[in-house]
N, C-alpha and C positions, 0 to 999 in steps of 0.2 A: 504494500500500500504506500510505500513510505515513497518508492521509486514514481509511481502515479501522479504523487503529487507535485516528486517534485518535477518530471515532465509537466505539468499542468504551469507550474510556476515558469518553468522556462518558455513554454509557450504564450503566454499572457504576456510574457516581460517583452517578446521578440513581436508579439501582436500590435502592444504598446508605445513602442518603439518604433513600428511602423504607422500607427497613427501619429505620431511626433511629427516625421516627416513627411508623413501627408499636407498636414495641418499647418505646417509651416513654411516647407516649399514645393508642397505639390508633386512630393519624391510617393511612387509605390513602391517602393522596395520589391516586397514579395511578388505584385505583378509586372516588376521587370526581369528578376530571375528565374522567373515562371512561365516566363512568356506575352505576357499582358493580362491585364485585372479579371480578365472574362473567359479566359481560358478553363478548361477540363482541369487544370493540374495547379493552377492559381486555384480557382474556385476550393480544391480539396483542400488544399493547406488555410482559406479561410475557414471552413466550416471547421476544420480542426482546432484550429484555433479559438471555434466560436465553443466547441466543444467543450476545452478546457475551460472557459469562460464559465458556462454554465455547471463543469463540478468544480470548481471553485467555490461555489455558492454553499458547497457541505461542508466547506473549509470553515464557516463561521463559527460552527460550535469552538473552533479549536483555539478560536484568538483567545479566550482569559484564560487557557492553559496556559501551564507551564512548560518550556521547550520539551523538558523531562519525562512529563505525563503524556505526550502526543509520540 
């Protein structure tokens, strides 16, 4: 589980990161190494991304944990 999450974290942060540079200079990152925004192979690694997004959301119980107890 532990591995899950932290895949999840890395994809959020690299999700994140690419709205950065959307948002500021109109960079796609992920749909220029992909091919373009609308592509078959862009599109997956969004949804993937959107994936992590949404279990993230189970991550909440875990924030007034302590590192030790997660």
């Amino acid at each position: 589980m532990h591995r899950v999450r932290t895949l999840a974290l890395i994809l959020l942060i690299i999700g994140g990161l690419n709205w950065l540079l959307v948002g500021l200079f109109q960079i796609d990152v992920i749909g220029a190494l992909f091919g373009g925004t609308y592509t078959g192979l862009a599109r997956t690694v969004y949804v993937i991304v959107g994936v992590a997004a949404l279990y993230a959301f189970t991550l909440f119980p875990l924030l007034g944990r302590r590192v030790e107890d997660a």
